[in-house]
Backbone as a ProteinNet text record, in pm:
[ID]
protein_1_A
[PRIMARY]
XXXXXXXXXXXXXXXXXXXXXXXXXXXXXXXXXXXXXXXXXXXXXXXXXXXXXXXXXXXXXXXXXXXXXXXXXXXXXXXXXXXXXXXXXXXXXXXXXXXXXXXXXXXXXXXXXXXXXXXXXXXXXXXXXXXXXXXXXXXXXXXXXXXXXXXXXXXXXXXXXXXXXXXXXXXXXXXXXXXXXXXXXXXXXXXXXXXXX
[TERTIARY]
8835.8	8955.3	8923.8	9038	8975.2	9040.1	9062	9124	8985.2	8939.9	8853	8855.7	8714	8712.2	8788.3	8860.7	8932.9	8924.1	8980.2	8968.6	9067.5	9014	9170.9	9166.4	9346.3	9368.2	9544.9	9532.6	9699.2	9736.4	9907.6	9931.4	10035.7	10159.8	10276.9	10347.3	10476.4	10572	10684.8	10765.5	10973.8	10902.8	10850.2	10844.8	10823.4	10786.8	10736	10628.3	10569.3	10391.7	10378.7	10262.6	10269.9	10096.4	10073.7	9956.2	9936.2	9842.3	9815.4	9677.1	9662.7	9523.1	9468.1	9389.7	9340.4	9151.2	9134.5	9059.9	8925.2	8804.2	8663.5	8595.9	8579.6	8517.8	8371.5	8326.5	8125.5	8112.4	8175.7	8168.4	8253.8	8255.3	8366.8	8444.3	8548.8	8581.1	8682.7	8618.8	8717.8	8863.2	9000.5	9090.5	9130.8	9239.2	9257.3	9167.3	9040.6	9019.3	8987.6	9003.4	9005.5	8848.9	8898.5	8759.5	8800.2	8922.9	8935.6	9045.6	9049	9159.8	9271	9267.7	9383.6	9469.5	9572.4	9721.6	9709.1	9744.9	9770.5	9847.9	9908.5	9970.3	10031.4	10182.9	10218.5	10329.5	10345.7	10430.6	10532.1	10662.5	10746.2	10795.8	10876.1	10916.2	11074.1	11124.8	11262.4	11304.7	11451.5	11505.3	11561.5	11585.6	11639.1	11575	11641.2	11573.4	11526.3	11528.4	11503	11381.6	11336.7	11238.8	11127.2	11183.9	11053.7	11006.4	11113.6	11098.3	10995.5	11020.7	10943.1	10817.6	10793	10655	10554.7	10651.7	10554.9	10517.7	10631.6	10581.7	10439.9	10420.1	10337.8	10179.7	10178.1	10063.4	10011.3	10098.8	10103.7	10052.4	10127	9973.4	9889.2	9805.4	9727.9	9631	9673.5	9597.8	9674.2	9639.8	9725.2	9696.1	9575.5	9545.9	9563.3	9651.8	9620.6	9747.5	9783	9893.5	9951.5	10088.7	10121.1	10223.4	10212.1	10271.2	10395.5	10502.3	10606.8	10685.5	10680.7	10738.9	10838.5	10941.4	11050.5	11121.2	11051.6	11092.7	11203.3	11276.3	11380.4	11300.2	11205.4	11095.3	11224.5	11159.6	11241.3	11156.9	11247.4	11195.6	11128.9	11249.5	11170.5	11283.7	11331.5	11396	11539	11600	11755	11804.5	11917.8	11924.2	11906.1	11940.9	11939.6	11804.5	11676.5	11593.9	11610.5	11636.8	11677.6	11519.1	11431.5	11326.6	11208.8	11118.4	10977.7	10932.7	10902.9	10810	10882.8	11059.5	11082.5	11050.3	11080.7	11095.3	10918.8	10889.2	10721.2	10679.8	10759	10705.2	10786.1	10930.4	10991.7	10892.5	10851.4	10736.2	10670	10585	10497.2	10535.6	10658.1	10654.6	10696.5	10775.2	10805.4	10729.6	10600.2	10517.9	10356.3	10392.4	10368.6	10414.5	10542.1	10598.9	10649.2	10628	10600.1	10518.7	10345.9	10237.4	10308.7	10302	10335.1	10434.5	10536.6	10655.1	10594.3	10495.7	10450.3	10334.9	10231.7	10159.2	10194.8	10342.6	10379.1	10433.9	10523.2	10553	10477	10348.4	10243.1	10115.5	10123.3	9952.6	9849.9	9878.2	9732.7	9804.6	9707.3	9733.4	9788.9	9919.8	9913.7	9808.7	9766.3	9630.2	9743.7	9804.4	9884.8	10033.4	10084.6	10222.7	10230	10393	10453.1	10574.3	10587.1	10709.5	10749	10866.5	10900.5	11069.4	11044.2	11185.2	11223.1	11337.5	11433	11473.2	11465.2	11538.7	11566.5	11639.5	11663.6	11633.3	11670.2	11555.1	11658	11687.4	11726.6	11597.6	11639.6	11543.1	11609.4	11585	11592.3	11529.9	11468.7	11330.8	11390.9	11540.9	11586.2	11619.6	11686.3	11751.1	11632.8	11571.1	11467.5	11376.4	11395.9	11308.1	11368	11505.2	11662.9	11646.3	11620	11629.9	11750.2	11821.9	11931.2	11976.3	12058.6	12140.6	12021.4	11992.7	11984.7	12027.3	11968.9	12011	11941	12026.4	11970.1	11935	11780.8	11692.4	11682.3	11660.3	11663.2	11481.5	11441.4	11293	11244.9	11163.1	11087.6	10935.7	10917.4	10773.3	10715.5	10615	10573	10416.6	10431.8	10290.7	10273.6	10120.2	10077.4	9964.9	9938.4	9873.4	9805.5	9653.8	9586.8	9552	9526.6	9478.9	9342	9259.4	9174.4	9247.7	9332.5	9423.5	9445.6	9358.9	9350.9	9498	9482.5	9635.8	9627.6	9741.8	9746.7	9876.2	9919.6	10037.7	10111.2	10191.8	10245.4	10409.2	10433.7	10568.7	10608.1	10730	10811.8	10816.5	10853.7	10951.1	11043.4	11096	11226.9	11348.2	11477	11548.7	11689.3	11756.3	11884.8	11991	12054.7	12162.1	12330.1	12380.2	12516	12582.9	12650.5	12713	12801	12849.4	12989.6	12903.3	12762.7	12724.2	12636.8	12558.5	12527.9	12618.4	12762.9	12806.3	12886.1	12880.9	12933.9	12748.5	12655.5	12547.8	12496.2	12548.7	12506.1	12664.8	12753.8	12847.3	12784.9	12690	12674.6	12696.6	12705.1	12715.7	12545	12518.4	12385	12407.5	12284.7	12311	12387	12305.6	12343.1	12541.8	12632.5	12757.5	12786.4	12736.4	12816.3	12781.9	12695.4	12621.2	12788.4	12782.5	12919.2	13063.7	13065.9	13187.6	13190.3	13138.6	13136	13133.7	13041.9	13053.1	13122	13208.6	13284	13245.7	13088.1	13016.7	13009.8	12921.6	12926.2	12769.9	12749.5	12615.7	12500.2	12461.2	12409.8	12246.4	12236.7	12137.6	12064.7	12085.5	12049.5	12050	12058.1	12063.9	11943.9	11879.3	11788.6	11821	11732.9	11794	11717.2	11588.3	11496.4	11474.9	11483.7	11489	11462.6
12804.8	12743.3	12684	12721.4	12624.8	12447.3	12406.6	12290.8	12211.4	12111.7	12016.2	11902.9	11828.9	11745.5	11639.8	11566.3	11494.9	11392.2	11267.7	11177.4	11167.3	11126.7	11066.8	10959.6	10980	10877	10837.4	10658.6	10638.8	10581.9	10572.2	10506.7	10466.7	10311.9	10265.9	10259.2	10305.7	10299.4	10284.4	10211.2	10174.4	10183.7	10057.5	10068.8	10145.7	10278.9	10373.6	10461.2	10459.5	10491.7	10645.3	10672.1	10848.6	10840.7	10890.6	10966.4	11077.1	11060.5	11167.9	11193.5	11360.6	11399.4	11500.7	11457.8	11490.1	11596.3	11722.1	11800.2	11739.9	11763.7	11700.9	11817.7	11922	12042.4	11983.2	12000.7	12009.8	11841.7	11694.4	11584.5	11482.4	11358.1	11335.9	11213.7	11124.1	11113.2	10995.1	10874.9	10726	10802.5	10719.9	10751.6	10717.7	10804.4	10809.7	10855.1	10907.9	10912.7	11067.7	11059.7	11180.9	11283.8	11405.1	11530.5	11603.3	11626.3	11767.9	11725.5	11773	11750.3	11878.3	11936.2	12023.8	11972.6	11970.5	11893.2	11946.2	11852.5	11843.6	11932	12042.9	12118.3	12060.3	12008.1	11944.2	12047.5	12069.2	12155.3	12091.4	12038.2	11925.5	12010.8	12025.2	12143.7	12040.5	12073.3	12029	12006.7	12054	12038.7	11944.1	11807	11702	11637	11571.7	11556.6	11319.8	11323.4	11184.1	11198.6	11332.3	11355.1	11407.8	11441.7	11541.2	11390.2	11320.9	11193.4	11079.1	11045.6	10981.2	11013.7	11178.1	11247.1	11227.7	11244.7	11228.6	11066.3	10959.3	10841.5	10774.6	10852.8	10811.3	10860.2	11026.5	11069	11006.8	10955.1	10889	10819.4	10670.7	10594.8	10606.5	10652	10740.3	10805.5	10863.7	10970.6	10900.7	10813.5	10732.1	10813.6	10858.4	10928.8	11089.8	11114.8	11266.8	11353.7	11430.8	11527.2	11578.8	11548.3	11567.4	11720.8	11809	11934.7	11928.4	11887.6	11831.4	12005.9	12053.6	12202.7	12164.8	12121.7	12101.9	12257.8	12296.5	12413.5	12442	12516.2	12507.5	12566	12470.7	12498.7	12489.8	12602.7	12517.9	12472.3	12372.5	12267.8	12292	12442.9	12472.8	12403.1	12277.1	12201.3	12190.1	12143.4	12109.1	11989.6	12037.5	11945.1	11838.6	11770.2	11633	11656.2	11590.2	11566.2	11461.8	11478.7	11352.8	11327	11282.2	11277.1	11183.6	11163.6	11122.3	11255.8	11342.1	11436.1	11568.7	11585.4	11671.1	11644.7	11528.9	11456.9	11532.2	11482.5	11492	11646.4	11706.5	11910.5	11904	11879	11906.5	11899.5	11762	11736.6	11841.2	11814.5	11937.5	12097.9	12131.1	12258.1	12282	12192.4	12206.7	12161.4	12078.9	12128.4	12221.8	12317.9	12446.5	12527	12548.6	12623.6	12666.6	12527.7	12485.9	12524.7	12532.9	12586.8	12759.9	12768.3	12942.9	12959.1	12919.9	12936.3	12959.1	12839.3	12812.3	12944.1	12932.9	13047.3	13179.5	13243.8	13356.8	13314.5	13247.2	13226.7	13246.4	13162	13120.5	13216	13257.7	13346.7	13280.7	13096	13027.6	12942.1	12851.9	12750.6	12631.8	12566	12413.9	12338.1	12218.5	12135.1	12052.3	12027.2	11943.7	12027.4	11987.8	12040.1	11936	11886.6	11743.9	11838.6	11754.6	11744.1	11641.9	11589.9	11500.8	11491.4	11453.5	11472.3	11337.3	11307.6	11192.7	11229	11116.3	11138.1	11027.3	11066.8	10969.4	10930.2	10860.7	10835.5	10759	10748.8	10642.2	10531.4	10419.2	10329.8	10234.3	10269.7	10143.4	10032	10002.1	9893	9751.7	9733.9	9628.1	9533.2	9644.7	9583.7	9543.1	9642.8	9674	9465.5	9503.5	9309.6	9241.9	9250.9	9107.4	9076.7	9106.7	9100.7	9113.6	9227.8	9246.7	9387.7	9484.6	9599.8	9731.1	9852.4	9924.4	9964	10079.7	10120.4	10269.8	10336	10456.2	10390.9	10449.9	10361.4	10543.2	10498.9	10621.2	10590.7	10714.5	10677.8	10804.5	10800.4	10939.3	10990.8	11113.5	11114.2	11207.9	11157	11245.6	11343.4	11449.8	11540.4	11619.9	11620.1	11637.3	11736.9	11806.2	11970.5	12004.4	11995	12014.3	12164.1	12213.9	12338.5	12415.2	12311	12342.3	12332.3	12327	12338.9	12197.5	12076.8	11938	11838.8	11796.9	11754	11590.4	11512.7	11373.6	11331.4	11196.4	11208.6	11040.3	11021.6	10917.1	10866.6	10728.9	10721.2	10573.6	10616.3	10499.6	10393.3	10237.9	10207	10215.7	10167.1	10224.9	10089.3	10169.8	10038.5	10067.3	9978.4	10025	10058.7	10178.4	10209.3	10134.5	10060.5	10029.9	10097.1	10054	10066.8	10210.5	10134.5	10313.6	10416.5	10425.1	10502.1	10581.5	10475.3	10562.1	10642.4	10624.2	10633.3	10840.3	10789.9	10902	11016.8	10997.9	11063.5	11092	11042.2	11089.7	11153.5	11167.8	11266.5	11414.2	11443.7	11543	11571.8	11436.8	11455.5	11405.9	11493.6	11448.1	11300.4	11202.6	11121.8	11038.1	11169.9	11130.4	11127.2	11229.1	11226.5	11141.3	11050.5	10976	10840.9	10829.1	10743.8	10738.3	10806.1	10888.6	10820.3	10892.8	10832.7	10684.6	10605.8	10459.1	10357.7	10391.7	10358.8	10386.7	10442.6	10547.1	10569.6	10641.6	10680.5	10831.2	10887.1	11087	11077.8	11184.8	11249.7	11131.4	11013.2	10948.5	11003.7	11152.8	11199.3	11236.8	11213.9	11282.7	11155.1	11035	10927.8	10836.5	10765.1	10696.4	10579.9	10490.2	10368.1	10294.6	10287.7	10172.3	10196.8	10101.1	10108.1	9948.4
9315.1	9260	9124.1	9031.2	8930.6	8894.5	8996.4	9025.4	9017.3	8933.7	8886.7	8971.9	9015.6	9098	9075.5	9219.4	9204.8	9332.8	9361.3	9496.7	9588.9	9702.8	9771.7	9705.2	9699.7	9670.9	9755.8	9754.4	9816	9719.9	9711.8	9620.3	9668.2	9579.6	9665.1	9526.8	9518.4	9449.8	9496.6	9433.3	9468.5	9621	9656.8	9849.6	9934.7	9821.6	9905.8	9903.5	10008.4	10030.8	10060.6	9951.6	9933.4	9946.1	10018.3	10042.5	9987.6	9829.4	9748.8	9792.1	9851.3	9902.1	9747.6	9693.6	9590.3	9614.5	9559.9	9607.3	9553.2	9588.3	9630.4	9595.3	9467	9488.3	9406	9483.2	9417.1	9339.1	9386.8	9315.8	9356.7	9337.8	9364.4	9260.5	9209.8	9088.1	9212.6	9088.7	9109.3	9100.5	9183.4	9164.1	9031.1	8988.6	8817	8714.2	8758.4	8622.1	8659.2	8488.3	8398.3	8413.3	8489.1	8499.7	8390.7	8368.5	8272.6	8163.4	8096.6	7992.3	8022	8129.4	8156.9	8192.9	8188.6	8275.5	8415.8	8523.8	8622.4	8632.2	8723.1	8740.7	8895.6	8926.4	9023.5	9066.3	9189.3	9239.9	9330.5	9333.7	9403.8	9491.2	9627.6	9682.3	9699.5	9589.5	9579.1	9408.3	9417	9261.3	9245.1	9337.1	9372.5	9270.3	9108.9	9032.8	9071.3	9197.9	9203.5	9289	9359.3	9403.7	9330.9	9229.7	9120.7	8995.3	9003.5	8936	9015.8	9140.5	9261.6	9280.8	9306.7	9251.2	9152.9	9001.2	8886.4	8852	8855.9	8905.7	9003.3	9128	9183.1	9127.4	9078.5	9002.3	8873.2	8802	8708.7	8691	8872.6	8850	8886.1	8987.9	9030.1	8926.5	8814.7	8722	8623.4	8541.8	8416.9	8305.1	8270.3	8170.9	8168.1	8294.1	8247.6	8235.5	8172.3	8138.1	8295.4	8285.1	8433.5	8413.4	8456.8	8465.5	8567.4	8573.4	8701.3	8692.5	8844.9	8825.6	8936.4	8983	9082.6	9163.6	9272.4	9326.7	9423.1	9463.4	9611	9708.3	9774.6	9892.2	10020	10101.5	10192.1	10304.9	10396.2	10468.1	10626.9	10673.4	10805.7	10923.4	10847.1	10970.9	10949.8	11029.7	10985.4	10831	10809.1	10668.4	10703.6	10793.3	10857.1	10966.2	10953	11034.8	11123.7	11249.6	11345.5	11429.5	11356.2	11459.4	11361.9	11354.4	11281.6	11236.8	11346.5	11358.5	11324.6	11311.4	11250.2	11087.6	11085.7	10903.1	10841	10908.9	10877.1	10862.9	10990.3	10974.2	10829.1	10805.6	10697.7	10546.9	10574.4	10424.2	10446.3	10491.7	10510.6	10490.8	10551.4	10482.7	10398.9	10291	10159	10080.5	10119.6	10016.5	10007.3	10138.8	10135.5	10135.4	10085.7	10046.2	9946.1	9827.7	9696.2	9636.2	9716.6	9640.4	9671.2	9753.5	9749.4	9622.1	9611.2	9547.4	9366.3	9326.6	9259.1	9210.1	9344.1	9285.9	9268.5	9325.6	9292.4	9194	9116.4	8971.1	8856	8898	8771.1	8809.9	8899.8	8927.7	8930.7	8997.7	9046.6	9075.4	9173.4	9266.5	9161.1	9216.7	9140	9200.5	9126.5	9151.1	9288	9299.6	9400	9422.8	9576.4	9617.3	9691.9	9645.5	9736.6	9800.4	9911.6	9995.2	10040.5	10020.3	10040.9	10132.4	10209.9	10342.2	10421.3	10384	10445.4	10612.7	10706	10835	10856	11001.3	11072.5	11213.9	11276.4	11425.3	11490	11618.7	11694.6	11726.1	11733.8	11784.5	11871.7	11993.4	12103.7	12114.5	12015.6	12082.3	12104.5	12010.1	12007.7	12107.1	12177.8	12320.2	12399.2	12447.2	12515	12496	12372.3	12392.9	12358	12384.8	12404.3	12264.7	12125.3	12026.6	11891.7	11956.4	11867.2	11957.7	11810.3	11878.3	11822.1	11955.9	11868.8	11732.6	11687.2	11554.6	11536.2	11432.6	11399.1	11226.6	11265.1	11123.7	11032.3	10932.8	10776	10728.4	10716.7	10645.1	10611.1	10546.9	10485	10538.9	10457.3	10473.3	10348.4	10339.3	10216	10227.2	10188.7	10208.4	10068.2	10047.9	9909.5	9978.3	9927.6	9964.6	9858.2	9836.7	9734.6	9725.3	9609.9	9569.8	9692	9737.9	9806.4	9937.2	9966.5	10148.5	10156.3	10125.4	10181.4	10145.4	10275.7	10303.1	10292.7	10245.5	10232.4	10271.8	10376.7	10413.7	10408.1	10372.8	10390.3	10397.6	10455.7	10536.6	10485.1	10446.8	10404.7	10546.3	10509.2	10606.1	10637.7	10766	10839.9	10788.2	10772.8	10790.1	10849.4	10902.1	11005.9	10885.7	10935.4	10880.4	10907.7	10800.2	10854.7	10926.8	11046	11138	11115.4	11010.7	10965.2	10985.9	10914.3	10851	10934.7	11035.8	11139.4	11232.8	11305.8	11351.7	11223.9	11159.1	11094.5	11101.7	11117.7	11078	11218.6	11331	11533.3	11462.1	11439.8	11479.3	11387.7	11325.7	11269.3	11090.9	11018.9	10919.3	10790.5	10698.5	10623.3	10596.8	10595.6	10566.3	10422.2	10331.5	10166.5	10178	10264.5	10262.1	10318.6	10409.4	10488	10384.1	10299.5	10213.9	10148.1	10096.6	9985.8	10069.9	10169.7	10223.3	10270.8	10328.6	10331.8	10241.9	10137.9	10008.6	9885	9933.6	9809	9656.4	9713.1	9591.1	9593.3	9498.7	9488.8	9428.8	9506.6	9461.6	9496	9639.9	9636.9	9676.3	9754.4	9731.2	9619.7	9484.1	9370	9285.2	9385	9276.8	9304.9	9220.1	9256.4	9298.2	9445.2	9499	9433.7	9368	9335.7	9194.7	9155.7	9008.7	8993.5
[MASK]
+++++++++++++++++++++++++++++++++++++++++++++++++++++++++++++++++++++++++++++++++++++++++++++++++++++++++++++++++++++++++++++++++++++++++++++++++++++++++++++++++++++++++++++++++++++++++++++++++++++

């Protein structure tokens, strides 16, 4: 590969924790710093431009000094648009951002140095009741997977937080969360918008 030694590394941005798995070939290199003066070549497996933005943010700080290559692909996910599970959310990352490096290396004719995926769900959680605490809730959270040039995988997961009432109730009847976002709030396009800023 000609992907230049690099570290694990984690990193936390806008509250949310991305496990960047960075490749280890023949050395190994403090997080951030600079092996090569080539640009990073990053492969996002989504055109969702708040996800290809969320991405180059976290490499950024991570690798401060180095030329970031941001390529935003239509990977797809493997799972339903709406992931109702942890562990669907999580296959979802994961296969969009292997499906990103593929996407990528048939485009360009070599591996990107990194492929993210990054996938929103949702979950029921009982735990509330269960310890006389409050009301269930259907909680919203992510997961993120970074897929290095050498296969090596890095993974990380937002926290969870309860969805308003409307909003869950519109998202167990079968609707994505970003529309029901839209309809309760009477906003447009809230998937494509950034929440942390």
């Amino acid at each position: 590969s000609d992907c230049p030694p690099r570290a694990i590394v984690y990193d936390s941005f806008d509250g949310m924790g991305l496990g960047a798995l960075a490749a280890d070939e023949g050395g190994s290199a403090a997080a951030g710093e600079v092996l090569s003066a080539a640009p990073l070549r990053i492969a996002v497996g989504s055109t969702n431009r708040v996800k290809v933005a969320a991405a180059e943010a976290a490499f950024a700080r991570v690798f401060p000094t180095s030329t970031l290559e941001m390529h935003g692909l239509k990977a797809a996910s493997g799972v339903p648009d709406q992931p109702r599970s942890d562990g669907e959310t999580k296959r979802g990352a994961a296969n969009r951002a292997r499906h990103a490096a593929e996407l990528f290396l048939g485009e360009h004719g070599v591996a990107p140095d990194f492929a993210v995926g990054l996938e929103g769900g949702v979950a029921e959680d009982d735990t509330f009741s269960t310890l006389g605490v409050g009301t269930d809730s259907l909680e919203s959270f992510a997961w993120m997977a970074v897929l290095s040039s050498t296969g090596k995988w890095g993974f990380g997961r937002t926290g969870s937080f309860q969805l308003p009432a409307a909003v869950a109730e519109l998202v167990r009847g079968g609707m994505e969360l970003g529309e029901a976002d839209d309809r309760v709030f009477n906003k447009s396009g809230s998937k494509t918008q950034a929440r942390f800023q």
